[in-house]
Backbone as CSV, one residue per row, in Angstrom:
resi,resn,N_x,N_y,N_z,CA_x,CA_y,CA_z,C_x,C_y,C_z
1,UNK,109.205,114.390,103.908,108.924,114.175,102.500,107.484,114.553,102.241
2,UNK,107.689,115.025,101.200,106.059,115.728,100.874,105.576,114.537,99.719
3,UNK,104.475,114.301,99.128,103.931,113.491,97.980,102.451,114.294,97.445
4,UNK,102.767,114.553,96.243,101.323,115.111,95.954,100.565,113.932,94.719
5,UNK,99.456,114.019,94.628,98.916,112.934,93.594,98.072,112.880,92.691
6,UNK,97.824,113.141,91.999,96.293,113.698,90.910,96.007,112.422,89.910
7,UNK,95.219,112.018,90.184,95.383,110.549,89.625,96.075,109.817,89.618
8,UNK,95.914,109.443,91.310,96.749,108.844,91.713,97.867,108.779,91.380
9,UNK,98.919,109.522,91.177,100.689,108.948,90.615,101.119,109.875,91.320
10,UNK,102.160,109.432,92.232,103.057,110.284,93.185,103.929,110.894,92.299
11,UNK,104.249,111.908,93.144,105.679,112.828,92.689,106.191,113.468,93.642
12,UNK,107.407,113.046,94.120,108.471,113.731,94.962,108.353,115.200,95.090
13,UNK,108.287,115.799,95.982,108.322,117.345,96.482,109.913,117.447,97.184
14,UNK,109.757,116.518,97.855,111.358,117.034,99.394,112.215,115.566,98.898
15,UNK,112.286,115.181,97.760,113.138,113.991,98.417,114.440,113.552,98.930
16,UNK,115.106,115.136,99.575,116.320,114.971,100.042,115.761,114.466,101.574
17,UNK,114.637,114.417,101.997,114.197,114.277,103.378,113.967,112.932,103.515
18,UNK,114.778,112.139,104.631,114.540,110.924,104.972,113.068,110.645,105.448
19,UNK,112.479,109.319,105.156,111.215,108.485,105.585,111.377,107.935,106.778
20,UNK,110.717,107.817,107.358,110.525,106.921,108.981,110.118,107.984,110.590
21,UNK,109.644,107.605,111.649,109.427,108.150,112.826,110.630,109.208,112.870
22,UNK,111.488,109.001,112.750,112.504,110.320,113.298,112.498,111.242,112.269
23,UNK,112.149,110.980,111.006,111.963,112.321,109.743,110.731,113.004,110.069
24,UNK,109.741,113.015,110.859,108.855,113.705,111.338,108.078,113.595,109.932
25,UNK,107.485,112.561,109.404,107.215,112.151,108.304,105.622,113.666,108.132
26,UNK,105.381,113.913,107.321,104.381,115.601,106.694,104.438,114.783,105.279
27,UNK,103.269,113.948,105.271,102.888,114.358,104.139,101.761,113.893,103.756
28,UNK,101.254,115.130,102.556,99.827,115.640,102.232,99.494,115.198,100.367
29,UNK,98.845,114.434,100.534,98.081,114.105,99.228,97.173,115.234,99.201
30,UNK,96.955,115.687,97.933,95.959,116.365,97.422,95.280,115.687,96.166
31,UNK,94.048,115.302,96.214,93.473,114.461,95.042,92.594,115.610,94.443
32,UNK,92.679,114.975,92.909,91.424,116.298,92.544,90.230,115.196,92.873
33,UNK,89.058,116.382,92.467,87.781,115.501,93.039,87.373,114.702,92.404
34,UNK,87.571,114.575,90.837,86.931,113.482,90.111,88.107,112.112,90.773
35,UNK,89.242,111.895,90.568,90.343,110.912,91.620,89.433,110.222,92.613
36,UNK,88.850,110.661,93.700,87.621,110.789,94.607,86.291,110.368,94.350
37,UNK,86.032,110.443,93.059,84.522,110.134,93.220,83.904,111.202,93.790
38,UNK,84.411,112.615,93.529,83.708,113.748,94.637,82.906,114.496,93.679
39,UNK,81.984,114.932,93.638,81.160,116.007,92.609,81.243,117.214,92.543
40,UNK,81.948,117.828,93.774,81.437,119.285,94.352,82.868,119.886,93.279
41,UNK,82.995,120.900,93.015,84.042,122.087,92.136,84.546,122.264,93.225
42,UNK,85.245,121.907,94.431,86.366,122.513,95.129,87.302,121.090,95.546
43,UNK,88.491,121.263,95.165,89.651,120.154,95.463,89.197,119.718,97.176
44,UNK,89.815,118.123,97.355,89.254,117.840,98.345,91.053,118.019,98.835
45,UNK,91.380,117.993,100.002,92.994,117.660,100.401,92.428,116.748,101.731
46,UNK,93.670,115.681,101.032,93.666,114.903,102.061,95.074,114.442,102.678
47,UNK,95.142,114.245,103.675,96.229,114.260,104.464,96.575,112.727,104.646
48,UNK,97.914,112.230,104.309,98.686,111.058,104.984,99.041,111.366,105.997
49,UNK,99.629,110.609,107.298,100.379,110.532,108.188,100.695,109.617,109.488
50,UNK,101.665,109.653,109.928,102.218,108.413,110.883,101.362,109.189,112.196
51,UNK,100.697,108.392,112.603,99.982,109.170,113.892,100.998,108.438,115.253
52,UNK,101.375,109.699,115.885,102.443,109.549,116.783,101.757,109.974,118.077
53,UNK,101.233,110.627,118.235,100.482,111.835,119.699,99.438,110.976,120.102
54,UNK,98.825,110.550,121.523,97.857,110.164,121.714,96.494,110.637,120.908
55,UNK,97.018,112.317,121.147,95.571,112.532,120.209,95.417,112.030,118.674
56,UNK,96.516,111.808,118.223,96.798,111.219,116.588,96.139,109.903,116.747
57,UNK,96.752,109.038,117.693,96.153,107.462,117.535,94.723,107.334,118.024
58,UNK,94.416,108.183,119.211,93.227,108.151,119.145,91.853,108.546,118.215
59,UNK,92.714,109.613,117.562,91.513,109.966,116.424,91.695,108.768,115.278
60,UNK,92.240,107.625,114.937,92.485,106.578,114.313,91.180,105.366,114.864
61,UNK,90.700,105.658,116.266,90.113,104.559,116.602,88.853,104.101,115.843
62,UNK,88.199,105.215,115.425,86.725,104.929,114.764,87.128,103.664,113.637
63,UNK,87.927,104.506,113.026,88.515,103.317,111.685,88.908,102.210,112.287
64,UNK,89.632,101.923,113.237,90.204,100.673,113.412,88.994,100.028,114.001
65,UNK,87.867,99.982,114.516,86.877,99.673,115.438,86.113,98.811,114.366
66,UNK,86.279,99.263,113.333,85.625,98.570,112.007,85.851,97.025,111.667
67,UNK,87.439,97.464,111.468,88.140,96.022,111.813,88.360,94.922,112.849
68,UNK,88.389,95.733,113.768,88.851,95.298,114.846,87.605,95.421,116.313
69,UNK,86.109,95.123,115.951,85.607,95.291,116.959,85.648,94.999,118.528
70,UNK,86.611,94.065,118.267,86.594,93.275,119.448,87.686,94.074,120.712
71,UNK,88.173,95.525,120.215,89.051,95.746,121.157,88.298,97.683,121.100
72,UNK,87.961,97.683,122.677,87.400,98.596,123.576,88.338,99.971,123.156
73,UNK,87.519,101.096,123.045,87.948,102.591,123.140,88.738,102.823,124.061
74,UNK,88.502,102.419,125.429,89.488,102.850,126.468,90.674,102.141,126.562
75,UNK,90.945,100.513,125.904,92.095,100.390,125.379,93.017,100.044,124.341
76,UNK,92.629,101.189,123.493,93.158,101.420,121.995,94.310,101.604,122.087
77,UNK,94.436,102.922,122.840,95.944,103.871,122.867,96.901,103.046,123.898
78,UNK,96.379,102.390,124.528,97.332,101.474,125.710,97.916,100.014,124.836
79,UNK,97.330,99.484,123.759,97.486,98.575,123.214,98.564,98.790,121.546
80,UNK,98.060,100.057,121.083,98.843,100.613,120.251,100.532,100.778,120.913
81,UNK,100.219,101.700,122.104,101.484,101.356,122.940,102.620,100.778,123.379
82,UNK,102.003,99.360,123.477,102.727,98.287,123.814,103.352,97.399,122.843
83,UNK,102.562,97.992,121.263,102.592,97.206,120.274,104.010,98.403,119.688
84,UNK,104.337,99.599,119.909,105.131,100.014,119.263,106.491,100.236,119.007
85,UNK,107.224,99.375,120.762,108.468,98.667,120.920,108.681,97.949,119.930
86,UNK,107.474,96.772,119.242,108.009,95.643,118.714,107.807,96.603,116.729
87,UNK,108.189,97.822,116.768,108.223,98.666,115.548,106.704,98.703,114.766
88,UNK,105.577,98.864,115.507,104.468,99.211,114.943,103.927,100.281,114.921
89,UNK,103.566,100.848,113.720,103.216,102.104,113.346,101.578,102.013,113.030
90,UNK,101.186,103.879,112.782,99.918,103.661,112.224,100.196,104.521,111.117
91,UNK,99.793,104.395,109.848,99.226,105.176,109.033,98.058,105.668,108.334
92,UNK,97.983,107.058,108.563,96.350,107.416,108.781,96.108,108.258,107.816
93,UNK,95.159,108.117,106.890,94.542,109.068,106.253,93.275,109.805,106.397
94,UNK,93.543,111.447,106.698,92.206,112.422,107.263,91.740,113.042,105.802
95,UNK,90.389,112.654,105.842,89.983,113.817,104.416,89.094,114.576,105.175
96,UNK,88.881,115.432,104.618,87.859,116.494,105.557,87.738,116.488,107.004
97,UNK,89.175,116.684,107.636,89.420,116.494,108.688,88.758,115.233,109.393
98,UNK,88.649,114.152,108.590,88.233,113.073,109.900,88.754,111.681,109.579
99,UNK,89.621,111.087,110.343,90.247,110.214,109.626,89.512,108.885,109.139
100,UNK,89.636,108.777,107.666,89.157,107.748,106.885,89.848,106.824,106.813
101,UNK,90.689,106.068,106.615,91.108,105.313,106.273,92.524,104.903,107.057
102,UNK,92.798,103.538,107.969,94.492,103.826,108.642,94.920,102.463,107.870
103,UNK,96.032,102.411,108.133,96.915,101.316,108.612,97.850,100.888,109.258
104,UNK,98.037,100.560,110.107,98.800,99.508,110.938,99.967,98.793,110.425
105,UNK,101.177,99.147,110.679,102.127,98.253,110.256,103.742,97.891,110.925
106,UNK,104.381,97.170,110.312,105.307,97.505,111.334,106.944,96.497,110.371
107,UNK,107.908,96.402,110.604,108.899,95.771,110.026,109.203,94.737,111.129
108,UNK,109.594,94.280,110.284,109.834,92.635,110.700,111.330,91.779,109.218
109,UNK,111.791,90.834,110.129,113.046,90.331,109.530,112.415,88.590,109.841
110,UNK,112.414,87.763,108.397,112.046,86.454,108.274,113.021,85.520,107.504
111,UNK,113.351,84.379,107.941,114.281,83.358,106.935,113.531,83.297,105.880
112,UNK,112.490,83.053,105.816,111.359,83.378,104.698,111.339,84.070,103.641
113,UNK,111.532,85.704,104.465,111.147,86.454,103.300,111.848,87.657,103.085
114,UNK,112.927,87.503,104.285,114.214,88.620,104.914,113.323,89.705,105.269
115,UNK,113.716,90.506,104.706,113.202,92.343,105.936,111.966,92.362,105.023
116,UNK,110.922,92.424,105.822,109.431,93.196,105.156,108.908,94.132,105.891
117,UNK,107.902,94.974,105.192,106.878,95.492,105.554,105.883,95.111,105.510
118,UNK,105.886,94.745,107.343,103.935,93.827,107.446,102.967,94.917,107.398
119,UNK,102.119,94.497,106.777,100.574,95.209,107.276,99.684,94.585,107.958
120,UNK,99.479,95.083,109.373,98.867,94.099,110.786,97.387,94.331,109.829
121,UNK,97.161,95.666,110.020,95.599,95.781,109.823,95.679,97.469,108.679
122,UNK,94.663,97.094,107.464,94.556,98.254,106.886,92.935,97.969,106.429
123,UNK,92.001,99.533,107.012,90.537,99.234,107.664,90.331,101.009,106.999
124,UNK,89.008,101.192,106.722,88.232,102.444,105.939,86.871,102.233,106.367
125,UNK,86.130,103.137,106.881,85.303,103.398,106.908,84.133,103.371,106.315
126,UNK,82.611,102.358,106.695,81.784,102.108,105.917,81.575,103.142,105.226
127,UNK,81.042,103.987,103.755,80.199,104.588,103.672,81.777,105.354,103.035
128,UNK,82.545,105.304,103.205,84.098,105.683,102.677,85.096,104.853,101.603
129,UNK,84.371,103.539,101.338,85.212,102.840,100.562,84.976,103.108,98.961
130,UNK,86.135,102.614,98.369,85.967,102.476,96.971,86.541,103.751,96.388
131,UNK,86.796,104.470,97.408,87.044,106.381,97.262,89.151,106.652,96.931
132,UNK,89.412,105.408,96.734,90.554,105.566,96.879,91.759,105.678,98.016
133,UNK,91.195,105.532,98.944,91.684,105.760,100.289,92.457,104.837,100.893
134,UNK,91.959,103.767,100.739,93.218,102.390,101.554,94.068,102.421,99.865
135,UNK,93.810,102.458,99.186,94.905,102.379,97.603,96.135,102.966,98.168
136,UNK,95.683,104.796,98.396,96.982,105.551,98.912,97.552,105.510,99.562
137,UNK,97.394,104.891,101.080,97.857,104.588,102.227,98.502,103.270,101.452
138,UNK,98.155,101.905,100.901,98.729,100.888,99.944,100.243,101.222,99.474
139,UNK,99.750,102.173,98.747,100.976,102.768,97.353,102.160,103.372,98.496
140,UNK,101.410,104.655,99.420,102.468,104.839,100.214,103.344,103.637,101.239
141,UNK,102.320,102.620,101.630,103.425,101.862,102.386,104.192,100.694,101.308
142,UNK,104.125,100.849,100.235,104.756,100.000,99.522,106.254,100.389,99.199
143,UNK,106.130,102.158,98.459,107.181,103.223,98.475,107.962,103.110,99.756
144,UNK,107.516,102.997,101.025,108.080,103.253,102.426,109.028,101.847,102.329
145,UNK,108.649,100.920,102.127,108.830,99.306,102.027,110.181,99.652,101.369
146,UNK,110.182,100.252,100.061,111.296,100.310,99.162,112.141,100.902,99.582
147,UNK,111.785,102.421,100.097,112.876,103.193,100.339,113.891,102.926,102.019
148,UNK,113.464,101.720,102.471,114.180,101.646,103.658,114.625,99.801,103.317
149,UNK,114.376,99.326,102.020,115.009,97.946,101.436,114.936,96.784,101.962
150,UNK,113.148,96.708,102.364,112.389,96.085,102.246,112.713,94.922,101.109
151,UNK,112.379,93.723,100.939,112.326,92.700,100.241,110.801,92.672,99.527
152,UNK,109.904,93.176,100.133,108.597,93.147,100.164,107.748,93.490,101.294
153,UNK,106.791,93.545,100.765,105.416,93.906,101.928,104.714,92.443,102.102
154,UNK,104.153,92.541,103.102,103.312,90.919,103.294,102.354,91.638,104.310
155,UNK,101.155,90.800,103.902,99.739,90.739,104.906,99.037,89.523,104.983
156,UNK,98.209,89.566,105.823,96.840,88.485,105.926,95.915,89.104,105.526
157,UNK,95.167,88.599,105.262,93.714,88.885,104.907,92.321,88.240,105.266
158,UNK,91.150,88.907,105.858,90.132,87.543,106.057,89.465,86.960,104.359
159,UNK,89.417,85.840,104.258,88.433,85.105,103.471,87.154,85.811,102.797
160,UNK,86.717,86.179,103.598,85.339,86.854,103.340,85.815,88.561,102.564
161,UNK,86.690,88.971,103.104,87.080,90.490,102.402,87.241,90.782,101.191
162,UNK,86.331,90.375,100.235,86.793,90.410,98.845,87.164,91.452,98.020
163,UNK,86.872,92.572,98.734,86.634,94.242,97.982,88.324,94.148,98.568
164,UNK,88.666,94.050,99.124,90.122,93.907,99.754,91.115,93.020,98.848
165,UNK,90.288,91.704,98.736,91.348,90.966,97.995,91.573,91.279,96.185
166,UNK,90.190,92.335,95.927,90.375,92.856,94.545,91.803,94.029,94.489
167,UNK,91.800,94.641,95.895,92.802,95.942,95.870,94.145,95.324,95.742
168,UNK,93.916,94.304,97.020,95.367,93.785,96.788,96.332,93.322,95.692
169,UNK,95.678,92.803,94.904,96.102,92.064,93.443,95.959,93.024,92.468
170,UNK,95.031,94.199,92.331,95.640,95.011,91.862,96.602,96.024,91.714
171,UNK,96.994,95.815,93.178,98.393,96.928,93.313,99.757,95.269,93.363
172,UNK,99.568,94.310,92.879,100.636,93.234,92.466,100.727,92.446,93.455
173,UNK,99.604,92.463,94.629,100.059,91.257,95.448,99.587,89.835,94.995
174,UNK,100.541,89.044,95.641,99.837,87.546,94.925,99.447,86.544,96.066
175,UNK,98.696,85.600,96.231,98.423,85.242,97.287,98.864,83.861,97.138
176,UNK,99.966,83.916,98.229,100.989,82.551,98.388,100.529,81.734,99.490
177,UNK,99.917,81.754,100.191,99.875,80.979,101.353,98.519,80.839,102.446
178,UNK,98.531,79.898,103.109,97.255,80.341,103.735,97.926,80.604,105.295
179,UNK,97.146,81.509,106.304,98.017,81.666,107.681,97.075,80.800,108.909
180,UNK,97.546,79.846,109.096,96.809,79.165,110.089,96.900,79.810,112.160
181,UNK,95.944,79.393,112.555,95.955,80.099,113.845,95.448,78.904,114.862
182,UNK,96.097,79.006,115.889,95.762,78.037,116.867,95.437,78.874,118.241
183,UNK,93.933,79.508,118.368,93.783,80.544,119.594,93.567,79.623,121.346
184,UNK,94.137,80.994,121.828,93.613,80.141,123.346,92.589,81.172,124.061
């Protein structure tokens, strides 16, 4: 499935082509530059995609390192790994060839809340935010959510993330609950 976007609003290119890991998911946002916050007169293209190839998840790490400092370069791709039996994906967005913005997600089935689409972790790059970038990766995993009949999407969030908790509620999330943790 292809998606193109110009202020921000998707529009179907392929939609006879199924969504998910086995559709060999290709697809390319193109934003114009004002969309962007960009100044320069040449369209920026930026690329969605499910990063599948070591080299895919590994070029994901800078971004996730943001979020997630606490887990080492050398075992990113071994941990992504292990995490992708239990149906966890990444979705990554590259603008100018370098990936800005991912997310992390994966499906899951709850008495709760029946079939969702979780989002483990969705993380952008200092010096990259505000640019629209976790929105699209947002919008796309929400669409993904729908088209495989999803009940909904659900996440956590930290406390302190407020530029986060403005995105969220503006793309309709509502915040139901608090998630308690008991670490060892």
């Amino acid at each position: 499935m292809r998606s193109v976007t110009s202020q921000n609003q998707w529009r179907d290119i392929d939609a006879g082509r199924g969504l998910g890991q086995d559709a060999g998911i290709d697809i390319f946002e193109a934003f114009s530059t004002a969309s962007l916050g960009i100044t320069k007169n040449r369209p920026m293209i930026t690329e969605i995609f499910i990063a599948n190839t070591d080299s895919e998840i590994e070029s994901c790490f800078p971004v996730f390192s943001v979020l997630r400092p606490h887990i080492a370069k050398e075992n990113f791709l071994a941990q992504v790994r292990r995490q992708q039996p239990q149906s966890y994906q990444i979705l990554a967005l590259r603008h100018e060839r370098l990936v800005k913005s991912a997310a992390g997600f994966r499906f899951a089935e709850f008495l709760a809340w029946g079939k969702v689409l979780y989002i483990d972790d969705l993380t952008t790059l200092p010096g990259e935010t505000s640019k629209g970038f976790a929105g699209a990766l947002l919008d796309w995993l929400i669409n993904h959510a729908r088209s495989c009949h999803c009940q909904g999407v659900h996440l956590d969030t930290g406390y302190t993330r407020h530029a986060a908790h403005r995105l969220y509620l503006r793309k309709g999330f509502l915040l139901k609950s608090h998630h308690l943790s008991l670490e060892f």
